[in-house]
Backbone bond lengths (Angstrom), bond angles and torsions (degrees), N, CA, C in turn:
res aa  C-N    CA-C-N  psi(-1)  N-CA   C-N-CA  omega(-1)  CA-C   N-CA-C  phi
1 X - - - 1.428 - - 1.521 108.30 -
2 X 1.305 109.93 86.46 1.549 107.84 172.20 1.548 119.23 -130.94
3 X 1.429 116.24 -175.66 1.609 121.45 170.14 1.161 90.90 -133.04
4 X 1.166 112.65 119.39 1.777 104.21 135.66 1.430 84.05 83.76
5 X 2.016 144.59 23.97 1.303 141.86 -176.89 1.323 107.34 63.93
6 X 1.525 124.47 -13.12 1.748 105.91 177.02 1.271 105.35 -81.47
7 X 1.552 123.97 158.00 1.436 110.48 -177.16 2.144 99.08 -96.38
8 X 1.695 95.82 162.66 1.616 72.62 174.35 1.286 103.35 -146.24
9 X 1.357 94.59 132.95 1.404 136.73 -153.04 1.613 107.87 -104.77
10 X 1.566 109.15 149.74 1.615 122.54 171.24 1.688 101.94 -121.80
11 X 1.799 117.10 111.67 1.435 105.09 175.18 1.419 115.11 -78.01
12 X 1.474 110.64 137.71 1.819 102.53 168.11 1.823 99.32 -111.19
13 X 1.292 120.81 117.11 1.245 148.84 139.10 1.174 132.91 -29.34
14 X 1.396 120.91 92.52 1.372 95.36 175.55 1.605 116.65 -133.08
15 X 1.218 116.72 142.91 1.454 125.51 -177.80 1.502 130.27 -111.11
16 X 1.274 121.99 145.55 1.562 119.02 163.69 2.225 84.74 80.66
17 X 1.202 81.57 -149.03 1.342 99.69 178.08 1.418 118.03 -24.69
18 X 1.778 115.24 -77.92 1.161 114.78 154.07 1.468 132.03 -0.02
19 X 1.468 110.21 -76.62 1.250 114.33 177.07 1.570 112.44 -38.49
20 X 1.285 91.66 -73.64 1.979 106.30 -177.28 1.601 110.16 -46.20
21 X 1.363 125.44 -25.64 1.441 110.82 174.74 1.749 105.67 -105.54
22 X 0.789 102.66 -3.64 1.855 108.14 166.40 1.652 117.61 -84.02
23 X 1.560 114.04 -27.41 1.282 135.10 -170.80 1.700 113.32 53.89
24 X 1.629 114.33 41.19 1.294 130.30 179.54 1.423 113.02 -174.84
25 X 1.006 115.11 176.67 1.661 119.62 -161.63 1.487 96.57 -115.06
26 X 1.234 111.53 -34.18 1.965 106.57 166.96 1.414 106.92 -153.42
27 X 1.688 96.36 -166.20 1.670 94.08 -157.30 1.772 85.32 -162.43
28 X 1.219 135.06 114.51 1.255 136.13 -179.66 1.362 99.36 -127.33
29 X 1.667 89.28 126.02 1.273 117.29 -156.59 1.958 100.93 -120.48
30 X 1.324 91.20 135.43 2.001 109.24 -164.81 1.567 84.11 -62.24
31 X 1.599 115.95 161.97 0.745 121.54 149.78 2.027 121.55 -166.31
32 X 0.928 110.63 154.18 1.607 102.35 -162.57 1.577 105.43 -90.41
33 X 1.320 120.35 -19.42 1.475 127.95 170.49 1.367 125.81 -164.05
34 X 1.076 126.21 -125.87 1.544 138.02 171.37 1.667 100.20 -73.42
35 X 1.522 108.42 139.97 1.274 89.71 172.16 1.844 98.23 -147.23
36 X 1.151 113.31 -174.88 1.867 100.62 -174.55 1.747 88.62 -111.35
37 X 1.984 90.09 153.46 1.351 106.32 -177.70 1.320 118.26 -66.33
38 X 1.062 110.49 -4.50 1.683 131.90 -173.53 1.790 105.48 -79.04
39 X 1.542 100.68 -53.59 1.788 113.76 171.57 1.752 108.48 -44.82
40 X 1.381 93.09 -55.49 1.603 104.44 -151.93 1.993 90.41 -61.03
41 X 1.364 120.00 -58.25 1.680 125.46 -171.27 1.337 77.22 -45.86
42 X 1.510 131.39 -90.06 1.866 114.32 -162.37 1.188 128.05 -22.10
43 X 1.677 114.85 -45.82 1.416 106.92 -169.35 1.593 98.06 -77.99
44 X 1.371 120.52 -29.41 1.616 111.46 -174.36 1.510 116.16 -60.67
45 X 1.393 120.35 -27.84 1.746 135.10 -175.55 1.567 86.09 -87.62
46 X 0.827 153.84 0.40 1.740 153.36 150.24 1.159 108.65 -75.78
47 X 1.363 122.74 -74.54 1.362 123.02 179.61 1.754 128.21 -56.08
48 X 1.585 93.12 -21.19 1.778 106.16 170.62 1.391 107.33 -142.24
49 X 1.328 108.60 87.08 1.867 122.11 -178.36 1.154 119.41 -69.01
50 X 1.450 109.19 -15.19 1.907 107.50 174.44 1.169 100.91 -54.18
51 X 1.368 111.61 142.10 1.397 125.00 127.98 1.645 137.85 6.34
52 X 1.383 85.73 -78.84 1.737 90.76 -171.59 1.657 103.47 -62.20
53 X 0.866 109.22 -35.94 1.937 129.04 -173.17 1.463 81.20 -34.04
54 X 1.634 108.43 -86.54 1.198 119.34 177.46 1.417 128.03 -14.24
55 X 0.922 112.38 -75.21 1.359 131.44 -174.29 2.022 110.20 -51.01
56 X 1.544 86.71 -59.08 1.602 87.24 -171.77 1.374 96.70 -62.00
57 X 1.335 148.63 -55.91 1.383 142.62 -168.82 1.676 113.56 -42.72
58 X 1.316 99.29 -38.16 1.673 115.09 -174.59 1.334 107.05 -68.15
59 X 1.493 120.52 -10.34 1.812 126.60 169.86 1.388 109.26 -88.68
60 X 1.443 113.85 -40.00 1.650 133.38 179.63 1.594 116.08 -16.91
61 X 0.936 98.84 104.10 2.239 103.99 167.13 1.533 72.17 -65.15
62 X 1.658 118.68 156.21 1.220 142.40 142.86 1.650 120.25 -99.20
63 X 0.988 137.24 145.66 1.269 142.00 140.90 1.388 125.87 -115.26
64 X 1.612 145.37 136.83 1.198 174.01 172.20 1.380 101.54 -76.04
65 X 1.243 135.60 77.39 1.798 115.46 174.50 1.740 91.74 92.28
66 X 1.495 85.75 -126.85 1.935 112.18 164.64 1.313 101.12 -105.91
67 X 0.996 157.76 41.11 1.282 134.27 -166.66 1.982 96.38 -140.52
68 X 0.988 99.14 121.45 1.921 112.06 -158.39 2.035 95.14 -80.25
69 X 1.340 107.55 106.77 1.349 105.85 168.08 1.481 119.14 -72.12
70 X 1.386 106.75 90.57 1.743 96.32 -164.06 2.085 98.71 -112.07
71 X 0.977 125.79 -53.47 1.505 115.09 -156.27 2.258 93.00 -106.68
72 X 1.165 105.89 -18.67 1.413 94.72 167.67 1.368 126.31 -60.66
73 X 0.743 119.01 130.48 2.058 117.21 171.29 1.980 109.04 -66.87
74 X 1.487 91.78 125.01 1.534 91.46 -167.32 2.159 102.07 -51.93
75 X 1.252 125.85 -13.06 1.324 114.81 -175.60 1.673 110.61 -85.16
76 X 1.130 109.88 7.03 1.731 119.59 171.22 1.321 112.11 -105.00
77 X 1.380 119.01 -44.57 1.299 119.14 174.92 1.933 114.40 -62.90
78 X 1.361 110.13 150.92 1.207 125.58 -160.49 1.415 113.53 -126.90
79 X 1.263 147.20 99.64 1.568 165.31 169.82 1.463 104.19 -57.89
80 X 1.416 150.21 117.30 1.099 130.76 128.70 1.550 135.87 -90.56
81 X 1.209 121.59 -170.29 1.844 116.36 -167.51 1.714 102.06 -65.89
82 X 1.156 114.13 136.68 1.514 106.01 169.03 1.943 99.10 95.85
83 X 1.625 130.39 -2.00 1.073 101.15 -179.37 1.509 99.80 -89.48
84 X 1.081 113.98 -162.79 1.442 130.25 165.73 1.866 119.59 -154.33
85 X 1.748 98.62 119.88 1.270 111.66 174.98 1.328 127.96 -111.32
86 X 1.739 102.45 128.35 1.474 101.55 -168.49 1.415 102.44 -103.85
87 X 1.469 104.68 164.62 1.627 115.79 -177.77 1.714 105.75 -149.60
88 X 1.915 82.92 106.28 1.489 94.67 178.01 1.304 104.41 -124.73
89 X 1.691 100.78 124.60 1.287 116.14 163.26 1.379 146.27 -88.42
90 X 1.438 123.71 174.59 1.577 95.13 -141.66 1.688 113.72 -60.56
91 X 1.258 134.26 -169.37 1.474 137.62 -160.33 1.479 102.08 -152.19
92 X 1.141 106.62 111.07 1.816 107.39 178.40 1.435 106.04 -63.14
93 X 1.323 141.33 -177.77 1.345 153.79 112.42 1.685 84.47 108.85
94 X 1.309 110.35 -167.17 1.632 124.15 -156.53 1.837 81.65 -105.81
């Protein structure tokens, strides 16, 4: 899946927890165009089938860029090549 020989890619981010049950800090995932935020979490529970993976992501604030995916349903929202989505879960203390 490329243009022009670059391949194009959507990064998923992950921090705190995330990271530690992903066993990496991201995961950039091919993609041929626009795709829904809903696709991309599936392919990430593929690429990390544990359990906890699961679970901690399912606490995850998302963000798009800067832009905080909070009251949309991740199967409306839309990813294209080149974005990057982070997933931060919750954070004790102030």
């Amino acid at each position: 899946m490329t243009t022009s020989g670059v391949a194009q890619t959507v990064r998923l981010r992950y921090w705190a927890a995330a990271a530690q049950a992903a066993g990496t800090d991201f995961d950039d995932i091919e993609v041929s165009g626009e795709i829904t935020l809903d696709a991309l979490i599936q392919q990430a529970t593929v690429l990390h089938p544990e359990r906890k993976f699961a679970d901690v992501i399912s606490t995850c604030s998302l963000l798009l860029g800067e832009q905080p995916v909070s009251t949309t349903s991740p199967d409306e929202v839309t990813v294209g090549p080149g974005d990057c989505v982070e997933f931060l879960p919750p954070f004790a203390g102030g």
